[in-house]
N, C-alpha and C positions, 0 to 999 in steps of 0.2 A: 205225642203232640196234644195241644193244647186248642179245641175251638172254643169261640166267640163269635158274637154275634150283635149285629146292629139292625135296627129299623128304621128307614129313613122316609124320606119323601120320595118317590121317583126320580123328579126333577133335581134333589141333589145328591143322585147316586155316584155321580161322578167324583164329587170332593166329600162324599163322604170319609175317608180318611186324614184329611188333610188338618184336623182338628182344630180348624179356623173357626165355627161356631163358639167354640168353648172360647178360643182365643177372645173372641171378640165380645162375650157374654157371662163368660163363666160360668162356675155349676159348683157342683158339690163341692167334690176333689180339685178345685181349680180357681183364682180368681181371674181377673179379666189381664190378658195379657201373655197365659200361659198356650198354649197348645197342648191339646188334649184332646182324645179320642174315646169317647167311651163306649165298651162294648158291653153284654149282660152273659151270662154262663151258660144261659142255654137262649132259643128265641122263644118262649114262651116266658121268660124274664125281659125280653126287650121288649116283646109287647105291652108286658104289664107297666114298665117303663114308657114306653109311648103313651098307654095310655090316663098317668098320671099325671102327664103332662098337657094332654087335651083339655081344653076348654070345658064348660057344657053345651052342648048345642054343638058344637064344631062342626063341622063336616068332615069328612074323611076323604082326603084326596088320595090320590095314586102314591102305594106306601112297596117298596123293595124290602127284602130282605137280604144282607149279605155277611157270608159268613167269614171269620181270620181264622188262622193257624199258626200257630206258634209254638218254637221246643219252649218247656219248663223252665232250661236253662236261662232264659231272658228275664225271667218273671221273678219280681221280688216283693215277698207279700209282708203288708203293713202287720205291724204289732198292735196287737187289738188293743193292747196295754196303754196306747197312745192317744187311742180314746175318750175326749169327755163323754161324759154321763149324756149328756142330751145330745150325741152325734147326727142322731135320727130326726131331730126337729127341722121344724121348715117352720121360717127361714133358716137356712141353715145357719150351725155355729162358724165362726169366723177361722175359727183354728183349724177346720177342717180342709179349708184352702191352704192355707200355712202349709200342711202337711204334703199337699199335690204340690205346691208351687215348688218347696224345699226337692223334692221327686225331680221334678223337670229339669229343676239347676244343676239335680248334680251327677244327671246322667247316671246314674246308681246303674240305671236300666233301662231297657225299650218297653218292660211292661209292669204295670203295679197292683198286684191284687188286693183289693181291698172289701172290706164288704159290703153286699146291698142294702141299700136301707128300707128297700120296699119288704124282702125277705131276707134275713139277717141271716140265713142259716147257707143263701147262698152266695157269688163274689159275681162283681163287676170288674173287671179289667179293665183299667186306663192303658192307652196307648202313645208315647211319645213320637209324634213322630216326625221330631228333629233327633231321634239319638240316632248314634251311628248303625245299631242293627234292625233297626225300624225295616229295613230293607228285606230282611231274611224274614217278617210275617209274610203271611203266603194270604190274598185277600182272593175271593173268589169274585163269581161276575154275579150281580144281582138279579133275584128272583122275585118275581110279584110276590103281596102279600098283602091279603086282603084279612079287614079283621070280621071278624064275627058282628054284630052289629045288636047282639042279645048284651053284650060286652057295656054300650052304653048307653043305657037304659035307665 
């Protein structure tokens, strides 16, 4: 089996799988329209992920951590080869949605490994979860998770 993991707000532990965020914002792996779940490979990658995404100044509200499981079997991981040369930038490259979106449509799978751009060496799992085995991840119940606060400074 396979974990992941996500860090969210408290208050949206609930629909945190339901990949309506992405849906409605898009991300990396995604443009706006798709449903997408993104988890990190370990939670000290979701955090680092959280915390890229914080503000300066932010304040840190009440953050859960919750972890998935999933067989290998589901999981179909991207060809690095598909990659442009500037994958990593932000803003992100346009093609890089392309690549999630094309994923979504075609059902390939319930999960897509692909890699982080924060640490390249390790993978973020996208989550479909409108495919049909979206069902057999195994999501656990959410656990506080407080960040260190040396963190941002």
């Amino acid at each position: 089996m396979i974990t992941a993991w996500r860090i969210v707000k408290a208050r949206h532990a609930a629909t945190a799988f339901d990949g309506e965020g992405a849906r409605l914002l898009g991300g990396r792996w995604n443009s706006p329209g798709s449903p997408v779940v993104y988890t990190a490979e370990s939670a000290a990658l979701a955090a680092l992920e959280m915390i890229v995404h914080l503000g300066r100044g932010a304040s840190l509200p009440a953050y859960v951590t919750i972890s998935c499981s999933f067989d290998p079997a589901l999981v179909s991981h991207l060809d690095r080869a598909r990659l442009p040369e500037n994958w990593r930038a932000y803003p992100t490259p346009p093609s890089l949605q392309v690549i999630g979106d094309e994923w979504v449509k075609s059902a390939a799978s319930a999960v897509l490994e692909v890699p982080n751009a924060i640490i390249v060496a390790e993978s973020t799992y996208l989550l479909n979860p409108r495919h049909a085995d979206f069902g057999s991840i195994r999501i656990s119940e959410p656990q506080r998770f407080e960040f260190d606060l040396r963190l941002l400074r």
